[in-house]
C-alpha angles and dihedrals in degrees: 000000000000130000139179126207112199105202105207093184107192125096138190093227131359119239122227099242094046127129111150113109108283143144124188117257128293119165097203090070089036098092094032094050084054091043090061099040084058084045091054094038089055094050094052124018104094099199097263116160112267126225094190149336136221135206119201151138149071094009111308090189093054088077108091127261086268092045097052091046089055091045096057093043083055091055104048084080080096121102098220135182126250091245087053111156104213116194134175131181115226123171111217118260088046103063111082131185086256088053098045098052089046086058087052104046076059094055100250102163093177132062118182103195115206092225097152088179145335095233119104104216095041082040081056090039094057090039101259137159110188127094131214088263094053094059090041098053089042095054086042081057093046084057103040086060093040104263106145110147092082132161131198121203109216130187120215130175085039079129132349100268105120087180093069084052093056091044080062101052094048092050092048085052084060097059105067097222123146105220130050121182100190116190139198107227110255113195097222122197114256088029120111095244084061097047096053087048111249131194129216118241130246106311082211093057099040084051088059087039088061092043099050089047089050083045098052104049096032084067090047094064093263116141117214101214095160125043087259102015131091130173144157123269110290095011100092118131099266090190089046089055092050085058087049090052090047082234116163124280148162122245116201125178139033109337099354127154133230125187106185127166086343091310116124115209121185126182136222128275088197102109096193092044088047094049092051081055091257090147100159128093107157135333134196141170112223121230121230088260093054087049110049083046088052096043090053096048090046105054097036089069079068124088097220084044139184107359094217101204090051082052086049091047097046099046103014084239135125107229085235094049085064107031131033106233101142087108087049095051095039084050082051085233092122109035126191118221129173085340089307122122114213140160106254105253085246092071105022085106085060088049089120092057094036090052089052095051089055107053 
């Protein structure tokens, strides 16, 4: 599998948790930015045929009707398969009935909406300018241009309130979409909440938090198939998964990374250096044992996990011959099933502290 991330870094306003690469709108960066993404594109994609694309950020949806446009014809430089799963990232208030009917006239068949919560003061907490009827009349326009493979982003553990959590959860059920990503808050460095010095809330009640929400929607017929994605049957992020497989993919845009045929590539997030056509930050080919590390932390943050016999056939090497996991297994920490090792559901929300005791 193949797969391509487009990075779009500019914003109309900047959260508070936010640490990806991002810069607020200006519209006088806005065509050269995508002059050189087509620039970069050009140099480097070498017309393979493409499983899926991503569009994140940053906020895509916060370029201008012409921008966008400008954005997608760019894209279609891709050779893609028929099965192509097409996905952008839009927050709210951005994504506008023009908009959506230009993502679909260029065959998007995925929006993934930045939603956080549904609550107003922990909206106003996390920098957000979007209200509950707004999600619910922009996911009433997806699907009334057939736009039905549709993600929200939500934020739990922002204050010790489990009932907010809960009130969530209940509006989510009313929405009728196929695919959740719900994420603990992490106070990353450079991001407002650090700066201001947040704390994180009660691990006991941000355990309870994580338990009510796999409850929930197990219950509702989601399936967690990722330590903080759920989905119906047959909606899961195909290009996610490829990540999760440390599969091969394109990065293209400020700050962007590519990991093709065991070489890691990061941009720049320089924007100067990335509009004189300076894409390159760093690159560096990972060695057999990087990559069997990488391959096993990756895919046990899936629920299905780590398929032995593909391990065997990429490194000629049995898993246990290269890390020690029989305490794990006999603990029932670590369980095989079908030739797949996974962490047992009881302790995927410990997966941090299980992977460290492996390797």
């Amino acid at each position: 599998m193949l797969s391509v991330y487009i990075h779009i870094p500019f914003c109309n306003h900047i959260c508070s948790y936010c640490d990806f690469p991002k810069l607020l709108y200006d519209k006088n960066y806005i065509n050269n930015y995508l002059d050189s993404l087509e620039q970069e594109i050009k140099e480097r994609y070498h017309n393979e045929l493409i499983d899926t694309i991503y569009i994140g950020g940053g906020t895509p949806t916060s370029l201008s009707d012409e921008e966008l446009t400008k954005l997608l014809n760019i894209l279609t430089i891709f050779k893609t398969k028929d099965s192509l799963e097409y996905t952008i990232e839009s927050n709210i208030e951005s994504l506008t009935l023009s908009k959506i009917k230009i993502l679909k006239q260029y065959n998007i068949n995925r929006v993934s909406l930045g939603v956080q919560s549904f609550n107003p003061n922990t909206l106003k907490y996390l920098n957000r300018y979007h209200t509950k009827d707004q999600v619910i009349e922009v996911i009433n326009n997806l699907k009334n241009n057939d736009i039905t493979n549709i993600n929200i982003d939500l934020i739990y553990a922002t204050n010790n309130n489990i009932k907010e959590v809960k009130e969530d959860l209940n509006t989510f059920l009313t929405l009728d979409i196929p695919h959740l990503s719900y994420y603990s808050l992490i106070i990353e460095d450079n991001t407002i909440l650090k700066i201001n010095n947040t704390n994180y809330i009660d691990e006991d009640i941000e355990y309870n938090m994580y338990k009510l929400i796999n409850k929930t929607l197990t219950n509702n017929n989601y399936h967690q198939y990722e330590i903080s994605n759920y989905s119906k049957d047959n909606y899961e992020s195909i290009h996610n998964l490829n990540y999760w497989h440390n599969g091969n993919y394109y990065g293209f845009g400020l700050g962007s990374v590519s990991y093709l045929n065991n070489l890691r590539r990061s941009n720049t997030k320089n924007l100067t250096k990335y509009l004189n056509h300076n894409y390159l930050d760093y690159e560096e080919y990972e060695d057999k044992t990087t990559r069997m590390k990488t391959d096993l932390i990756l895919s046990l943050r899936t629920t299905k996990g780590l398929n032995l016999d593909s391990f065997y056939h990429k490194y000629h090497k049995h898993l246990e011959s290269v890390y020690d996991i029989k305490e794990l297994l006999k603990d029932n920490i670590l369980i095989i099933k079908d030739n797949y090792l996974s962490i047992n559901p009881k302790y995927l929300y410990l997966e941090n502290e299980i992977i460290l005791k492996i390797i």
